[in-house]
VEXDREN-2710 file (C-alpha; in Angstrom, 1 decimal):
% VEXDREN-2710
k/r/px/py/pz
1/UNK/0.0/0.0/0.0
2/UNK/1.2/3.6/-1.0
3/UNK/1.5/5.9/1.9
4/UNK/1.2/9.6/1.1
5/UNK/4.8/10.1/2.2
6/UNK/5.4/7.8/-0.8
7/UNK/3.1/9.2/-2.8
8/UNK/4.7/12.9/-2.4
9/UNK/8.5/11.2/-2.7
10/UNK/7.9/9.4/-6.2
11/UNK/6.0/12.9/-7.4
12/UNK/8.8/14.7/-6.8
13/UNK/11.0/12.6/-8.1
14/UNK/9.3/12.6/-11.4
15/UNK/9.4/16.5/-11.1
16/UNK/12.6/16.0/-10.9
17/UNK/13.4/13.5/-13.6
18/UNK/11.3/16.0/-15.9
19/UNK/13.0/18.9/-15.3
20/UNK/16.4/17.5/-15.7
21/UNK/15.9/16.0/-18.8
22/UNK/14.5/19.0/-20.1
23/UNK/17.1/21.0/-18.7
24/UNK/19.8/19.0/-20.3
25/UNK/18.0/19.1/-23.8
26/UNK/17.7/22.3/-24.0
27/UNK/21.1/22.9/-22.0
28/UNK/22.9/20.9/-25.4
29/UNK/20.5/22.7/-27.3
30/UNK/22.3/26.3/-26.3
31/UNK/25.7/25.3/-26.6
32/UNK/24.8/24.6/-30.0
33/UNK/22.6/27.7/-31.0
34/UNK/25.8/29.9/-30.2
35/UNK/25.5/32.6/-32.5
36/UNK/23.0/34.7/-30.4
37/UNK/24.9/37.2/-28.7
38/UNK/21.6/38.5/-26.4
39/UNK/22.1/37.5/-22.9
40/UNK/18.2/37.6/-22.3
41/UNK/17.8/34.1/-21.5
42/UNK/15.3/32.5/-24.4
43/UNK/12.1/31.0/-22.9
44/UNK/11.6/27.4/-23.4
45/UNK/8.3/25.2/-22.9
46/UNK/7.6/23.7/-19.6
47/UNK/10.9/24.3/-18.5
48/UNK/11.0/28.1/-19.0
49/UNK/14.4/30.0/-18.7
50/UNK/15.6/27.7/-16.1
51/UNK/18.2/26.3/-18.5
52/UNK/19.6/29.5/-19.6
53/UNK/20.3/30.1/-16.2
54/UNK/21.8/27.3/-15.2
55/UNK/24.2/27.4/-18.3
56/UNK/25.3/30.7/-16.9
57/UNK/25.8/29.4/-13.3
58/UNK/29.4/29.4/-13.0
59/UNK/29.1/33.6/-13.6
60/UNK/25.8/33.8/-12.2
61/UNK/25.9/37.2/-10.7
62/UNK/27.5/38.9/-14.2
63/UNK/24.9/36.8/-16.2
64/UNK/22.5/39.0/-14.3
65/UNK/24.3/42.2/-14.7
66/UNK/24.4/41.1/-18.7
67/UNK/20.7/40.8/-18.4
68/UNK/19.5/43.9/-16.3
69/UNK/22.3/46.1/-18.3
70/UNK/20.1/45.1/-21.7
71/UNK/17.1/45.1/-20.2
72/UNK/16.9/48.4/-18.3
73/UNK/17.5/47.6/-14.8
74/UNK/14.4/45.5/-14.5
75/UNK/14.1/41.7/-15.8
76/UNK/11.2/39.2/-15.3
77/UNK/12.4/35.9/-15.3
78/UNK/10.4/32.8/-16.0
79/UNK/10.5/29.9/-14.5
80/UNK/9.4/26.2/-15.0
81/UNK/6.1/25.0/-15.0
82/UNK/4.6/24.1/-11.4
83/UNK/8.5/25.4/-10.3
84/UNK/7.2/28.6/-8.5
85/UNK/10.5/29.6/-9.6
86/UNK/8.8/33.3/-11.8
87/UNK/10.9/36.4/-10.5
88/UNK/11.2/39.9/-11.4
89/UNK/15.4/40.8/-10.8
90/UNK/16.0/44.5/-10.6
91/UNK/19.0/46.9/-9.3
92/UNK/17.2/49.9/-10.9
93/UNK/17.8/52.3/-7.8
94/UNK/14.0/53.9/-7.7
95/UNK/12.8/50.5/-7.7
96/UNK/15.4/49.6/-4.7
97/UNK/14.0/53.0/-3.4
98/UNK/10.2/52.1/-3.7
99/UNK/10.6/48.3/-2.3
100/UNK/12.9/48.7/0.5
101/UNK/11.5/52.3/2.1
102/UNK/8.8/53.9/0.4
103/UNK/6.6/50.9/0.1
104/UNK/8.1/48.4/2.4
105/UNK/4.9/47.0/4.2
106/UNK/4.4/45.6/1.4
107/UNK/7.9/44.0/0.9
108/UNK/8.3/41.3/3.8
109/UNK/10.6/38.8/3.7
110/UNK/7.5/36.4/3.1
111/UNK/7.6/32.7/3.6
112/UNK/9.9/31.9/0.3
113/UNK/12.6/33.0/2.1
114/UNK/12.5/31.4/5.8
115/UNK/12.2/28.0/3.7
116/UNK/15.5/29.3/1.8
117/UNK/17.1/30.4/4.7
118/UNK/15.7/27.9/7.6
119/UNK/19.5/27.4/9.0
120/UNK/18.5/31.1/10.5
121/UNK/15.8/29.7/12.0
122/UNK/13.9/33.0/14.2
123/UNK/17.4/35.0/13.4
124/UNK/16.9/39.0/12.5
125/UNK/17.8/38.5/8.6
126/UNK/14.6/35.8/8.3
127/UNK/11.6/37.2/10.4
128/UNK/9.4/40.3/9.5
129/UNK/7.1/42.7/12.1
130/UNK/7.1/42.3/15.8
131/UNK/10.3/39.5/16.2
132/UNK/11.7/41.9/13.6
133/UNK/11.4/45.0/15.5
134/UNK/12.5/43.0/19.0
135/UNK/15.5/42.2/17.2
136/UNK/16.5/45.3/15.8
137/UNK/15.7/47.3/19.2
138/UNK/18.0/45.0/21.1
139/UNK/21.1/44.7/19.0
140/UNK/20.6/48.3/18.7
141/UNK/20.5/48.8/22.6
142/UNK/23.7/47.4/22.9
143/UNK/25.9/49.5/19.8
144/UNK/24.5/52.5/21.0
145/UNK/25.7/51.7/24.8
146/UNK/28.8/53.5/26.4
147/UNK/30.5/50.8/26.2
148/UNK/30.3/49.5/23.6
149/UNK/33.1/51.2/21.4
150/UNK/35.6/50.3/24.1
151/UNK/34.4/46.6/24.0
152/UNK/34.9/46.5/20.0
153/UNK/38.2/48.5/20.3
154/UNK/40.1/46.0/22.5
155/UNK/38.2/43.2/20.7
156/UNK/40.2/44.0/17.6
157/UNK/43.1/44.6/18.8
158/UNK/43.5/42.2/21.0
159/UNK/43.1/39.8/18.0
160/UNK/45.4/42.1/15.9
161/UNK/48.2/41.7/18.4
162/UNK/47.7/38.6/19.4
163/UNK/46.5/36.7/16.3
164/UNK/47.2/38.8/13.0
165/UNK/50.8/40.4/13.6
166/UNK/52.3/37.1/14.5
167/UNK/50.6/35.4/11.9
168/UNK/51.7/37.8/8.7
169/UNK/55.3/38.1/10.4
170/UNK/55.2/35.1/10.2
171/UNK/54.3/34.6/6.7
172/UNK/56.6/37.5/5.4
173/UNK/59.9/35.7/7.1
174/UNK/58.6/32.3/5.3
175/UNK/58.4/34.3/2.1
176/UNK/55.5/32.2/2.0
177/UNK/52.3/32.5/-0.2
178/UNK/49.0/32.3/1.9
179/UNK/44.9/32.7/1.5
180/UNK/44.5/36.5/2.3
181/UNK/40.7/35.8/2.4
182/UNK/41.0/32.9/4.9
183/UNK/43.2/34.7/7.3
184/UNK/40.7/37.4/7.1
185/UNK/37.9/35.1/7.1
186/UNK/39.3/34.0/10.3
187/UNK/39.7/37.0/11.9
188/UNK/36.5/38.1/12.0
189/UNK/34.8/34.8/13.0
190/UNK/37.1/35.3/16.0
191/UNK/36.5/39.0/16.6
192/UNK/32.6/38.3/16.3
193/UNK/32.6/34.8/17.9
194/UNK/34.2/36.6/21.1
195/UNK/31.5/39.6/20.4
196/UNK/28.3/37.8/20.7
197/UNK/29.2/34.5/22.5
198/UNK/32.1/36.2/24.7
199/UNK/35.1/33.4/23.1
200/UNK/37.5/33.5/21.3
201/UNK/38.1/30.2/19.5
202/UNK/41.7/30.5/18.1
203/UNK/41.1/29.8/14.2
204/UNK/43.8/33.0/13.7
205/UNK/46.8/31.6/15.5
206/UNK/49.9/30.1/14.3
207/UNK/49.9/26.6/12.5
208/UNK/46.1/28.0/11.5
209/UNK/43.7/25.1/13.6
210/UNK/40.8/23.4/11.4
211/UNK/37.7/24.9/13.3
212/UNK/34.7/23.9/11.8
213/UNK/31.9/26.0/12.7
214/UNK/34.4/28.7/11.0
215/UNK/34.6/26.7/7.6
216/UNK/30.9/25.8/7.8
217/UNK/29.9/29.5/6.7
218/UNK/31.6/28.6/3.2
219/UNK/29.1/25.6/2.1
220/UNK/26.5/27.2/3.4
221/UNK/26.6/30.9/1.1
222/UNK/26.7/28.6/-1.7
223/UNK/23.6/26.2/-1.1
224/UNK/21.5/29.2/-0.5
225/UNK/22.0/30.5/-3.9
226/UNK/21.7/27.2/-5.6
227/UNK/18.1/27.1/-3.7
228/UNK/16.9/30.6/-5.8
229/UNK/17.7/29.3/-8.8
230/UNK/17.0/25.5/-8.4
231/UNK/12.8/24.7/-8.1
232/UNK/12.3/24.4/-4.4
233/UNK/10.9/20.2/-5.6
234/UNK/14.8/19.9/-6.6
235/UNK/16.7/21.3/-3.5
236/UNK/14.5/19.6/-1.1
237/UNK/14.5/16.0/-2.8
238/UNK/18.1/16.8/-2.4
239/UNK/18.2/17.8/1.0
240/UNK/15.7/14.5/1.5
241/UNK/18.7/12.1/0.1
242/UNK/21.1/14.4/1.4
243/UNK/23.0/14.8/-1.5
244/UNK/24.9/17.7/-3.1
245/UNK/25.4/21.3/-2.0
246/UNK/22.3/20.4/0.5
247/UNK/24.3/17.6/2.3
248/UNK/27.2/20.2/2.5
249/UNK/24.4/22.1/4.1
250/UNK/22.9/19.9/6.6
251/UNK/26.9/19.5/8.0
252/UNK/27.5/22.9/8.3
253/UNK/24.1/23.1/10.1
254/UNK/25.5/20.6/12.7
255/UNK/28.8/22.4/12.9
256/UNK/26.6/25.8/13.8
257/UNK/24.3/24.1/16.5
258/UNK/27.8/21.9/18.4
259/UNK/29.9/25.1/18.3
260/UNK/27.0/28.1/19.0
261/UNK/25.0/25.1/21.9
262/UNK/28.8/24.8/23.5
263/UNK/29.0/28.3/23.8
264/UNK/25.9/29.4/24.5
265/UNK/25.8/26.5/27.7
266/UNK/29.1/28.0/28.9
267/UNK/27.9/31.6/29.3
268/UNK/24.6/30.5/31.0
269/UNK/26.8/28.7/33.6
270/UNK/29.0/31.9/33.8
271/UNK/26.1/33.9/34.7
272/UNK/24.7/31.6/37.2
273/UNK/28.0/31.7/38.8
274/UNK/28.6/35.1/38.6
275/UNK/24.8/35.9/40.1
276/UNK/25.5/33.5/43.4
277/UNK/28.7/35.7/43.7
278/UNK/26.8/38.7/44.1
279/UNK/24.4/37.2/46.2
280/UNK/27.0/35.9/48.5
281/UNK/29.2/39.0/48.7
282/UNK/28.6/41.9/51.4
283/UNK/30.3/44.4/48.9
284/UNK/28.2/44.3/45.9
285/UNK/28.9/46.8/43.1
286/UNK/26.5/48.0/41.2
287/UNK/28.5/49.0/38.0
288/UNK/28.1/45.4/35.5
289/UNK/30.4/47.1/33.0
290/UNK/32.5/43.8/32.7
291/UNK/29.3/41.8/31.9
292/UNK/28.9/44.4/29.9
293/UNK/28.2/41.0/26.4
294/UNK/25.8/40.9/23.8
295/UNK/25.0/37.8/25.2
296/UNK/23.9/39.2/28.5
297/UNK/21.5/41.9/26.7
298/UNK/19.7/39.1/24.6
299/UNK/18.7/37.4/27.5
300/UNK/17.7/40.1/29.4
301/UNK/15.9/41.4/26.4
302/UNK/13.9/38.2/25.8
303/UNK/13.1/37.2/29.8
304/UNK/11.1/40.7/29.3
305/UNK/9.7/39.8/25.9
306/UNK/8.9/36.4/26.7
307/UNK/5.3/36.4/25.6
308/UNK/6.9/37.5/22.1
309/UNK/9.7/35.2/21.6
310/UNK/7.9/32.2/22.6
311/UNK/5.1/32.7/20.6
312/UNK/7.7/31.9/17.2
313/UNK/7.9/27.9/19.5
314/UNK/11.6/28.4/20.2
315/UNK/13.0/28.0/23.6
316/UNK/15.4/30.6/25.4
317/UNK/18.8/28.6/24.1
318/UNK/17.4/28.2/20.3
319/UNK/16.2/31.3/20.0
320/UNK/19.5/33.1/21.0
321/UNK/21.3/30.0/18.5
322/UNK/19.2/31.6/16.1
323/UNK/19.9/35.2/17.1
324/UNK/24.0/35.0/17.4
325/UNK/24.5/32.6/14.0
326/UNK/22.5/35.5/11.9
327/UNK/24.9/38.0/14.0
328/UNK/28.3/35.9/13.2
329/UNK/27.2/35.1/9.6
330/UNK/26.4/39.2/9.3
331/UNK/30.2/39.5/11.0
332/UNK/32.0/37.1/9.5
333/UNK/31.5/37.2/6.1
334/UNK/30.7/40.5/5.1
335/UNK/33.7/42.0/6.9
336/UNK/36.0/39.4/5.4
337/UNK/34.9/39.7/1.6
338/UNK/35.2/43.5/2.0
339/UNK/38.6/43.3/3.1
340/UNK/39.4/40.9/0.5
341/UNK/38.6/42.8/-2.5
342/UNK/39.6/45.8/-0.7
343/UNK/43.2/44.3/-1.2
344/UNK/42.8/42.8/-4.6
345/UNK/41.8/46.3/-6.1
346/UNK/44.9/48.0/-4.1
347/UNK/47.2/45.4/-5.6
348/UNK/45.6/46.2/-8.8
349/UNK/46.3/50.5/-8.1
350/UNK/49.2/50.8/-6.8
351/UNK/48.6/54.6/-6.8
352/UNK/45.7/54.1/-4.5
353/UNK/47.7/51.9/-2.0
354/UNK/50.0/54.9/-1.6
355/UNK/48.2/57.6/-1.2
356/UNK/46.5/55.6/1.5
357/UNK/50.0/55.1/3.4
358/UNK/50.4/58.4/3.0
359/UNK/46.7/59.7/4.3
360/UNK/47.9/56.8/7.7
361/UNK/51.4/58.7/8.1
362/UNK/50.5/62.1/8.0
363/UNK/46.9/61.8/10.0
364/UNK/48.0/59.5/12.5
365/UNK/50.4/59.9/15.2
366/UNK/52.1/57.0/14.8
367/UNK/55.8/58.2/15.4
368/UNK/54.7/58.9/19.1
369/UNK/53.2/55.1/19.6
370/UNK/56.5/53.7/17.3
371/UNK/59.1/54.9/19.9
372/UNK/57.9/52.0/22.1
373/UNK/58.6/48.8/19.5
374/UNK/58.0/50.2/16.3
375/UNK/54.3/49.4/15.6
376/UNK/51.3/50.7/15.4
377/UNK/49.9/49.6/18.9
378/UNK/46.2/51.3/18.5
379/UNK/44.0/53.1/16.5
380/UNK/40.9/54.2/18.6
381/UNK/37.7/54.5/16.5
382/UNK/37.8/58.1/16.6
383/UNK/41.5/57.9/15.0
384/UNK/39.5/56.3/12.0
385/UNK/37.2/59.1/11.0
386/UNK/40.8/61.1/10.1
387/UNK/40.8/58.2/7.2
388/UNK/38.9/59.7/4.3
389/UNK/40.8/58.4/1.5
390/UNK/40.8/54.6/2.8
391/UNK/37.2/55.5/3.5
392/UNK/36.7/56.2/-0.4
393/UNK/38.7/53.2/-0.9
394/UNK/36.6/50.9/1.2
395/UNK/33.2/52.2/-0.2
396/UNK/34.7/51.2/-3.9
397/UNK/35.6/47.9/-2.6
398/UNK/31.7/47.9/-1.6
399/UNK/30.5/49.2/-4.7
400/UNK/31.9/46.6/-7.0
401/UNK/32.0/43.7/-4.8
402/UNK/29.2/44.4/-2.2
403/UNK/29.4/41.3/0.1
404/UNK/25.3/40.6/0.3
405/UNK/24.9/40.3/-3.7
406/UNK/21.3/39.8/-3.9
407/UNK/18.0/40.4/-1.6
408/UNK/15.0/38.4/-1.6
409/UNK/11.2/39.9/-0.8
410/UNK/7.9/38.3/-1.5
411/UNK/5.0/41.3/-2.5
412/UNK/2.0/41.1/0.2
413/UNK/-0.4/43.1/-2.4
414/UNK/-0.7/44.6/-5.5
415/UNK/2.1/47.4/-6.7
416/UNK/3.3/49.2/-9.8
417/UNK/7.5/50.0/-9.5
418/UNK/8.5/53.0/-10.9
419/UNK/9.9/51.3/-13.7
420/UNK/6.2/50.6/-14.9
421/UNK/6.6/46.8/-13.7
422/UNK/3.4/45.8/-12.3
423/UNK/4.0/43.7/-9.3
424/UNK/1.3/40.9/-8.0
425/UNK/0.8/39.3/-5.1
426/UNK/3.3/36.9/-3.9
427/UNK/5.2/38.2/-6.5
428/UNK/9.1/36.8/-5.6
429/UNK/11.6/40.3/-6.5
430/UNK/15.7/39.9/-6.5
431/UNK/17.4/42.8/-5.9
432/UNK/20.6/42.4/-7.4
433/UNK/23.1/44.6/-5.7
434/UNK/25.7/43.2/-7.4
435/UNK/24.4/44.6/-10.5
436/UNK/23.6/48.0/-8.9
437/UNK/27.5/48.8/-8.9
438/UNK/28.0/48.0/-12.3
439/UNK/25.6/49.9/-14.1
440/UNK/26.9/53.0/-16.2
441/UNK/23.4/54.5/-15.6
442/UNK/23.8/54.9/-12.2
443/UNK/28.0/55.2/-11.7
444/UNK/28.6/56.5/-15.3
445/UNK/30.8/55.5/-17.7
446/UNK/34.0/54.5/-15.7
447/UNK/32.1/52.3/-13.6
448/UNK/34.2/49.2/-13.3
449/UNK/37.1/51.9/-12.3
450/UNK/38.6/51.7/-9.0
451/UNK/38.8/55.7/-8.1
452/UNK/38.6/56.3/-4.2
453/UNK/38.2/59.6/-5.2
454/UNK/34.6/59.4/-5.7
455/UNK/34.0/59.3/-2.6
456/UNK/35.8/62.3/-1.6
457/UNK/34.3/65.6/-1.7
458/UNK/36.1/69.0/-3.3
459/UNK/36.8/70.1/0.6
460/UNK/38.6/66.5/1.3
461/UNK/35.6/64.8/3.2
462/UNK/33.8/61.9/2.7
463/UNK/31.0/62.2/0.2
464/UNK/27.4/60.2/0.9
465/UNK/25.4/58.8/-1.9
466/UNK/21.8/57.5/-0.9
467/UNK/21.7/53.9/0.1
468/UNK/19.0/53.2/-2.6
469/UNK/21.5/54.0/-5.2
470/UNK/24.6/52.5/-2.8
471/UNK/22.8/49.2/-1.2
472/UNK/25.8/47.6/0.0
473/UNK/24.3/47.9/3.6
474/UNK/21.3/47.6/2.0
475/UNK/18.4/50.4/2.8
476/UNK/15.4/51.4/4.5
477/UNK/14.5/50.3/7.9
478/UNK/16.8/47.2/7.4
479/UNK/19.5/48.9/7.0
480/UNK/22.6/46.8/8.0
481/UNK/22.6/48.2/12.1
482/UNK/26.3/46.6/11.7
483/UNK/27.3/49.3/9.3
484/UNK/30.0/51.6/11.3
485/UNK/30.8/48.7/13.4
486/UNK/32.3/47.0/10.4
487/UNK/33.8/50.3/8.5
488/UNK/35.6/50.4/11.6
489/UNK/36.8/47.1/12.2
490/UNK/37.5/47.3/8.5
491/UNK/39.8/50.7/9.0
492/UNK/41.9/49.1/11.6
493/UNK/42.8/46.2/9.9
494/UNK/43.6/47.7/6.6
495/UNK/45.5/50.4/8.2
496/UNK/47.6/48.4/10.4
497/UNK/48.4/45.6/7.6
498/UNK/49.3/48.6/4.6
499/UNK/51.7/50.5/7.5
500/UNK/53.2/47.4/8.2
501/UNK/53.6/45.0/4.8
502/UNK/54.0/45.7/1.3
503/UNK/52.3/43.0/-0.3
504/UNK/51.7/41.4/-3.9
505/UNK/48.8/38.9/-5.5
506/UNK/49.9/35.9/-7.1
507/UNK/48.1/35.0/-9.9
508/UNK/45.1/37.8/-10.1
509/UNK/43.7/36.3/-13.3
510/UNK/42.6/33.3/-11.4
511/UNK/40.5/35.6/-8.5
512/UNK/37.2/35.9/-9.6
513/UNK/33.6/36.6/-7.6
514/UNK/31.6/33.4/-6.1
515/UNK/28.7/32.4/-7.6
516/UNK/26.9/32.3/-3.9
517/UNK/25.0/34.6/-2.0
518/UNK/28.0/36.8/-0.5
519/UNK/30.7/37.8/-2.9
520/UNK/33.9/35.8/-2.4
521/UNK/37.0/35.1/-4.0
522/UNK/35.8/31.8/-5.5
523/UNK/39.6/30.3/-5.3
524/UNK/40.6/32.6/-2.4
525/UNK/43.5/35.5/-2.8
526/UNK/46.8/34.3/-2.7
527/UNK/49.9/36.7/-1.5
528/UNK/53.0/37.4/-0.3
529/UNK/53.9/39.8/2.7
530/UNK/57.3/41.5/2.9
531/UNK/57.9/43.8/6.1
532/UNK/58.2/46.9/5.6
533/UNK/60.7/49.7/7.4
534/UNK/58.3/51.6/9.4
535/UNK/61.0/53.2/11.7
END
């Protein structure tokens, strides 16, 4: 007898069978009909466009940009029959405008995209309204705090000093080539691990340890593409047999829950200790400045919210897993990529690269802090507002390689963009960010140009362009609240690793953008590090 279980398994199977050999026919079919040079994807029977895009996967995010550059900004993409897979793409900036501000009641995240993103479970990226609005309150409670600029301060540089120095000293002596993006890929999943879950795990040390909550991040960016482009039957039966990107997936998933459970179990038995202390001391002081955690003010926040929080089914510890592996993916991998490119387009300008050693010698008082061992021992955040140039440099880094490439929102009602599109309900909308750097509409002609100077006003300040036309931290009321937290992490790092290494990319014609949902270095960035004289 045929269970419905069985029932639904063989039907998707057969969805599945259907669309790949359509895919493949028409996939061969392509290859063949290579004389059209339009990169609007042609729309095939039953199967749609899906095959056009899948040719194009391995340069998914410049297919796009081909698309929306021929197109007008604004592209609606067909998919398969029964694939639920139809989308309108855009990265025209009054469209970005009218969906992520003007109208965005009507722009929630929507179902679509807690099922894409379910490793985020009740985290601030997936949820919409009330959770929403908890979320951003708290984490907003704590960056605004007094302390909080001392807590990141000695939270980078204790990493810097401790982790990255010896590490790159290391490196330069070794004349040794290394992954720039995976030292900086560790850094931040230190610095943000020790942020939100108050420990420091070690991946930046010597010898670089395998730690594998901080590799999980990798595999998981890339199966959460692959699930906007792939019908949702597909990704799931793969999930199901646990093959492909989504077994890479499910892994990663249990890397997340043994690292972030660890912690999280660790810092309620810190507290507990800590509270029977006070209770048991005669000389109890009132100022909690050292408990002064993230960790700490999510608790606190959801004991007084509790009716709220509960009412998504998640207990206390799943809700702040939830909660702190949205906060570490935010902090890991955004920072990281940045920096990444950031050094790729410096090795590409060497023009650049000096006038931003320059703007560091002769804006920072590092001869009085070099007396002591010759290096730059710290740069307070104010100190980083003096960088305007590595600012403009940072913002093109942004621009051309923003680290979120895409964002996903469902329609709630009818809507007509400005573009004329007209929008229906439960329509699914990309907003290709990616794109929105690259267009000669909106940047002008010498788009793909690396020129800090854009973003440098005639009096030698830093010059603002509206998020809606610059979405790297996206725009509206989810604006990323992480945005001058991780300029100035950024600052610091760049500034202390260009005043203390000349460096060089081996092999640039093999770095190239991921085809995943942040933009990284698909094979990583390979250099070499020589000291340089900074007496």
């Amino acid at each position: 007898m045929i269970t419905m279980a069985s029932a639904a398994l063989l039907l998707l199977l057969l969805l599945f069978m259907i669309f790949s050999f359509l895919g493949c026919f028409c996939y061969m079919k392509m290859k063949m009909e290579s004389s059209s040079r339009s990169a609007i994807p042609r729309k095939w029977a039953v199967v749609g466009m899906l095959p056009g895009l899948l040719y194009n996967a391995h340069r998914l995010h410049q297919f796009v940009t081909d698309i929306l550059k021929e197109s007008g900004g604004t592209f609606e993409f067909k998919g398969p029959v029964l694939g639920n897979l139809d989308m309108l793409i855009t990265c025209d900036p009054a469209n970005i405008h009218h969906i992520l501000s003007r109208n965005f009641s009507n722009y929630p995240k929507g179902p679509q995209f807690r099922q894409i993103f379910d490793v985020l479970g009740d985290g601030i990226f997936n949820v919409d309204s009330q959770l929403w609005e908890f979320h951003r309150k708290t984490t907003l409670s704590f960056f605004n705090h007094a302390h909080f600029h001392t807590l990141l301060e000695t939270n980078v540089w204790h990493k810097v000093q401790n982790g990255l120095l010896p590490l790159l000293d290391s490196f330069a002596e070794q004349e040794a080539q290394f992954d720039l993006q995976d030292v900086f890929q560790r850094f931040t999943f230190d610095t943000i691990s020790k942020l939100v879950l108050h420990h420091d795990p070690g991946s930046l040390s010597l010898g670089l340890p395998y730690i594998p909550c901080e590799k999980a991040f990798n595999p998981m960016v890339d199966a959460l593409l692959y699930r906007h482009i792939l019908p949702e039957s597909c990704w799931r039966l793969q999930k199901w047999l646990g093959i492909g990107k989504e077994k890479k997936l499910i892994q990663a998933c249990r890397a997340f829950d043994q690292y972030i459970y660890s912690c999280i179990n660790k810092q309620r038995l810190r507290q507990e200790e800590l509270m029977m202390m006070m209770m048991a001391s005669t000389n109890i002081n009132n100022d909690n400045s050292e408990d002064f955690s993230l960790f700490t003010a999510y608790v606190q926040a959801y004991k007084q919210q509790e009716q709220l929080t509960t009412s998504t089914g998640s207990s206390l510890v799943k809700f702040l897993r939830d909660t702190f592996l949205s906060l570490m993916f935010a902090g890991r991998d955004t920072t990281s990529s940045t920096l990444t490119w950031l050094f790729f387009l410096l090795a590409q300008n060497p023009l650049a690269q000096a006038n931003i050693r320059d703007e560091i010698e002769n804006k920072l008082n590092l001869h009085l802090l070099q007396k002591q061992d010759k290096k730059l021992l710290f740069l307070k955040v104010e100190e980083c507002q003096k960088l305007v140039y590595l600012h403009g440099a940072l913002c093109e880094s942004l621009r051309l390689f923003p680290p979120v490439a895409i964002e996903h929102k469902v329609s709630a009602g009818m809507d007509v963009l400005p573009s004329g599109h007209l929008v229906k309900p439960n329509t699914r909308m990309i907003l290709s960010f990616y794109s929105s750097g690259r267009m000669d509409s909106i940047w002008g002609e010498d788009c793909m140009e690396f020129k800090p100077e854009r973003w440098i006003s005639s009096k030698g300040r830093i010059k603002h362009e509206p998020s809606y036309k610059f979405p790297a931290f996206n725009a509206g009321p989810r604006t990323c609240l992480g945005k001058e937290m991780g300029l100035v992490q950024m600052k610091m790092i760049a500034a202390i690793i260009l005043h203390h290494y000349e460096f060089q990319v081996v092999d640039s014609h093999s770095v190239s953008p991921s085809d995943s949902i942040i933009i990284q270095a698909k094979h990583g960035l390979k250099v070499k590090f020589t000291k340089r004289n900074t007496a």
